[in-house]
N, C-alpha and C positions, 0 to 999 in steps of 0.2 A: 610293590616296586618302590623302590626308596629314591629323593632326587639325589645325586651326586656331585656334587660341588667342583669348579672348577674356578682358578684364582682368577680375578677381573681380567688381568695382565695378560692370561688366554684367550678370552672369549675377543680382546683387541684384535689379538693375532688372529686369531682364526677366523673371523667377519670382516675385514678392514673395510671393504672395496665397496664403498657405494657408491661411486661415480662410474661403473664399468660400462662398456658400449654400449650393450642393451637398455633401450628409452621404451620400447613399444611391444609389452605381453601380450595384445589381445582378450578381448571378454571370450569366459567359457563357453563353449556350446552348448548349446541345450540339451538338454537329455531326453527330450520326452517326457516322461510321466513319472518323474522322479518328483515333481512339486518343488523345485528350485525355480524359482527367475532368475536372471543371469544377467549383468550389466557391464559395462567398463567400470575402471576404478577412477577417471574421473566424473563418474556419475554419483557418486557415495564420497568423494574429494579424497582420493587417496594419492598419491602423486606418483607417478610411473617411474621415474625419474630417479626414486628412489626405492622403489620395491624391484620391480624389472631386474634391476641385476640381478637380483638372488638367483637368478633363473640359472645364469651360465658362471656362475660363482659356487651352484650347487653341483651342476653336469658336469665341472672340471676339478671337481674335489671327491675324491672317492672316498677318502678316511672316513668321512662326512657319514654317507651312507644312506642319506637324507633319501626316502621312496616315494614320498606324498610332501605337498605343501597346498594348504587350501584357504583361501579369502573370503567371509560374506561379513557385508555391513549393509546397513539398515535394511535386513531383509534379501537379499541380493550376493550370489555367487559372483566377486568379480575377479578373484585367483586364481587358476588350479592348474597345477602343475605335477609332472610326473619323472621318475626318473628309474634307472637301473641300479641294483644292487644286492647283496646279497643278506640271503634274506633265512627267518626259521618257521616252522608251522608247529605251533604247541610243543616252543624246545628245541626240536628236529629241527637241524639244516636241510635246507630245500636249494639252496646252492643261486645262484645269480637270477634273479626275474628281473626280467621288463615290466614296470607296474606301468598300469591304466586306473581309468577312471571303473571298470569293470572288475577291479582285482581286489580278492578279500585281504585283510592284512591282519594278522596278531593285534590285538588291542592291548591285551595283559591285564594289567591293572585299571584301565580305564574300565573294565566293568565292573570294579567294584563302584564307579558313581552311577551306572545302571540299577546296580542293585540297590545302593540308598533310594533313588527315584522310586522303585517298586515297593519297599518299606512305604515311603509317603503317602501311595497309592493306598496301598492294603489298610494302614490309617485311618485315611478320609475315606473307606469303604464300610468298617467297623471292624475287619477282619483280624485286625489286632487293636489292640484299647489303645496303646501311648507309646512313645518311647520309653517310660518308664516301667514298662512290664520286666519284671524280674526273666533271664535267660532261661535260667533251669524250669522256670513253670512250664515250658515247652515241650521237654523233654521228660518225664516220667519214666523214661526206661534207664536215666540215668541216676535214679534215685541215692543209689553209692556213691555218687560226687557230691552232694548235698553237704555243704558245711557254709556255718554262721557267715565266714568272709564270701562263700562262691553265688549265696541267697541275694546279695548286694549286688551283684553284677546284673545289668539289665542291659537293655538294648539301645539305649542312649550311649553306654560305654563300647561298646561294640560300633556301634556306627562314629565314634570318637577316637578309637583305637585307643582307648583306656582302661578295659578292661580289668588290668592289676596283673593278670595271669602272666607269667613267665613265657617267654618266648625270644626265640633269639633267631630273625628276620633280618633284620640292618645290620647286623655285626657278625656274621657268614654271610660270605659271598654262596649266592645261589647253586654256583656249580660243586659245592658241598654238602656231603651227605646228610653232615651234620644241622645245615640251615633249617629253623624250625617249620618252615613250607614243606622242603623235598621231605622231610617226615613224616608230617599231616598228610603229603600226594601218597608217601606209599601205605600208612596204616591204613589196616582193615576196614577202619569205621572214621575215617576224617574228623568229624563233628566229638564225636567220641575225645580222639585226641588231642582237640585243639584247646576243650572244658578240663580233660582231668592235666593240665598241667597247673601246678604248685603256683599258691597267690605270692606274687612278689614285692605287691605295692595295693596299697586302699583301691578299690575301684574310685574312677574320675580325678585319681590325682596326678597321674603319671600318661605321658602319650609312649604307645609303643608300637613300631609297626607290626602288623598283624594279621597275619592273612587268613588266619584263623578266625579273628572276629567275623569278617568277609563270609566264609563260607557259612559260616553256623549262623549267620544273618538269612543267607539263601535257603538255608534249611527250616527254617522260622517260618519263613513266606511260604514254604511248600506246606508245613504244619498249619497254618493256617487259612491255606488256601485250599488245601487239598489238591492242587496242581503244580507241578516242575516248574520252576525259575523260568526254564524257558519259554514253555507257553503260557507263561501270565506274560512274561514280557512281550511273548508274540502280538497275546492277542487285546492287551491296555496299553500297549508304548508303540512296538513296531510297527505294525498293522495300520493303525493310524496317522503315523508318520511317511506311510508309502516304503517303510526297510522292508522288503521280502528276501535278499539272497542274505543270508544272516547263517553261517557255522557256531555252533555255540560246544566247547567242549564237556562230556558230563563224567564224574564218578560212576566209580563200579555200581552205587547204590542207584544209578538212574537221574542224579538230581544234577542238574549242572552245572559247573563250576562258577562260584559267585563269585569268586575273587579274582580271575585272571583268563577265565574261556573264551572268552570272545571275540570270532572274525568277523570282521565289517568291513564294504567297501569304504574309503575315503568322504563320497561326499555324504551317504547314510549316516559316518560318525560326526560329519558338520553338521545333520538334524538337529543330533543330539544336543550340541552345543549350542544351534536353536534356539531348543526347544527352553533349554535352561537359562538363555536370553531373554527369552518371554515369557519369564516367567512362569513356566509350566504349560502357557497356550501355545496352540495349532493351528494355524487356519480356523479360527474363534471358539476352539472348541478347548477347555481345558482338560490337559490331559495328566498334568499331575497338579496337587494345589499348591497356589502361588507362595501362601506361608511356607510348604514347607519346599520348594524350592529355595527362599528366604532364608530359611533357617539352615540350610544343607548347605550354602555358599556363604555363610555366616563365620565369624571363627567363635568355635568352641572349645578349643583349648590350643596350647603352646604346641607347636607340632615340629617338625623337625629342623634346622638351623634357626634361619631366621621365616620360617612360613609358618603361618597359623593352620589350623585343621578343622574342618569343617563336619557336613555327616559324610564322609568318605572321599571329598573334594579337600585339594588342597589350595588355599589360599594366599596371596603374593604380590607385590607392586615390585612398577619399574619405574625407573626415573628418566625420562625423555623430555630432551631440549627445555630444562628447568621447573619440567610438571612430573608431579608425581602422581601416578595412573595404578589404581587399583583392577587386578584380574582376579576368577576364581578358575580353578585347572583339572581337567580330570588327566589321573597320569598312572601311562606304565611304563614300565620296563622296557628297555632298548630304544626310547625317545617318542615312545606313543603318547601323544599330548591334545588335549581339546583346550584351548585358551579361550575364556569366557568373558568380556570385557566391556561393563556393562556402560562407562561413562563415554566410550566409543560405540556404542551398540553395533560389536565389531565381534568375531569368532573368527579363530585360528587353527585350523589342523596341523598336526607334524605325525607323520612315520615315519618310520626307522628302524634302522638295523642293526642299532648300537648295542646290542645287548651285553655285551661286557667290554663294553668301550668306557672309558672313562669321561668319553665325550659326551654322554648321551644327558647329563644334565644341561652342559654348556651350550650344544648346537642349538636344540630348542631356542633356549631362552634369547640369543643373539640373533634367531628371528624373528623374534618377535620384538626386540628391542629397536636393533640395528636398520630393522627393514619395515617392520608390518605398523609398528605404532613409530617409528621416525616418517613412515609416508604419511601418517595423520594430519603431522606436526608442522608437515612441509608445505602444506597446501595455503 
């Protein structure tokens, strides 16, 4: 999923309102055995005053489309908020839901920084040598792809989306036959035809989005693991974080979609962003290693406008009330957003519905400016 830009001039428009009636959200409820604590936001000094509105500024804007909004700082859910709209399941409209805290939601492209986390894992396991392992040594049945430029491509360029390989993702809109994803979704063999397409560029010089790198990443892990995407994530990431209601979509071939399957509840996808707070720890147990969370929210090469790109995260600063505040972002399509924001030790959810809205780069980001780190600022 690619961001999409919208002019400053908009995002004025469409957030203006921080002073609206509502002063007083209330802390979340607990969930039981979910492993969240739960606090007020002036316990974590977030100012009510100025988050709160979003509340009835999101329930009376439908364009919006906004289904989840989620708060936790230093440790502590003190946001969460739900709303009606309409909504798709893997593409397919599902037509208006009521979301809760109980309701899975499209992730999209947010798994692909799941799937960089399980690369880390497999890693510091031995199960693969480096980043630097050449792609095709993987794959031996695709010995007919083998050429001097496709030997260069490794797995550092894949989780960089640099690959070199021709691919044309950001410049077709999705709901085209022709976009290089819906191709890979209907060929025979995905993996297959995500490698035999034509070098366009040196590997590592060029960022291109790539949903292909994504999936033939997922396919690596399974090669190496001898297990499906899925149940390694079940049973080294989920499992341990308390995710158990988890939908994960799979290929004809069994393996499951590494670049965009992923349903999660809301506060399950704020683990994540957790987890990626602490640097890979849980409840004192490390569950990916801290380097290479480090390095995955690191920028590693020029990525798209003005955001740097990470291993599969995309990276980005805002500028609030004269400070400049570094985030790192897992992001899909139709405004699914994990904001990761380590000098607040602050994490942000967004779902949504925007999937061919033009809005769905701009809404995010105006809440996270306008509301979630202007109540930091405020206090």
């Amino acid at each position: 999923m690619r961001i999409r830009s919208l002019a400053c001039l908009a995002i004025a428009v469409l957030l203006p309102r921080l002073a609206a009636a509502q002063t007083d959200c209330g802390p979340p409820p607990s969930a039981g055995g979910d492993r969240w604590p739960v606090g007020t936001l002036e316990s974590v000094d977030l100012d009510g005053a100025v988050l709160c509105p979003l509340v009835n500024r999101l329930a009376g804007w439908k364009d919006a489309d906004i289904h989840a909004v989620l708060v936790a700082r230093h440790g502590r859910l003190v946001f969460e908020h739900y709303f009606s709209g309409s909504d798709e399941r893997f593409g397919h409209p599902v037509g208006e839901v009521a979301f809760g805290r109980e309701t899975r939601h499209d992730e999209r492209s947010v798994t692909k920084s799941v799937t960089a986390l399980m690369v880390g894992i497999a890693i510091e396991r031995g199960w693969i040598k480096s980043v630097d392992e050449p792609v095709l040594s993987f794959f031996p049945e695709y010995a007919d792809l083998r050429s001097p430029e496709k030997e260069r491509i490794t797995l550092r360029h894949l989780l960089t989306m640099s690959s070199g390989l021709e691919w044309h993702e950001s410049d077709i809109p999705y709901f085209d036959d022709a976009n290089s994803e819906n191709r890979m979704d209907d060929a025979p063999d995905p993996y297959r035809f995500a490698l035999e397409q034509p070098v366009a560029a040196p590997p590592g010089r060029v960022y291109n989005y790539n949903s292909g790198s994504s999936e033939v990443l997922g396919a690596v892990l399974r090669k190496a693991t001898g297990k499906p995407l899925d149940e390694l994530a079940r049973t080294l990431l989920f499992e341990p974080l308390g995710i158990t209601d988890v939908e994960w979509r799979s290929y004809a071939q069994g393996n499951a979609s590494a670049a965009a399957g992923l349903r999660l509840r809301p506060r399950d996808l704020a683990k994540l962003g957790q987890l990626v707070l602490q640097k890979g720890a849980w409840h004192g147990t490390q569950l990916v290693p801290a380097a290479w969370v480090a390095a995955a929210t690191s920028p590693q090469i020029n990525g798209e406008g003005l955001f740097f790109y990470g291993y599969q995260f995309w990276l980005g600063r805002s500028f609030v009330a004269g400070r400049e505040i570094d985030w790192a972002a897992a992001v899909g399509l139709g405004g699914q957003r994990v904001y990761i924001v380590p000098a607040l030790d602050l994490v942000l959810v967004v779902n949504a519905g925007l999937y061919k809205s033009p809005l769905q780069g701009s809404v995010p980001l105006a809440i996270l400016d306008r509301y979630v780190l202007a109540a930091t600022v405020a206090r």
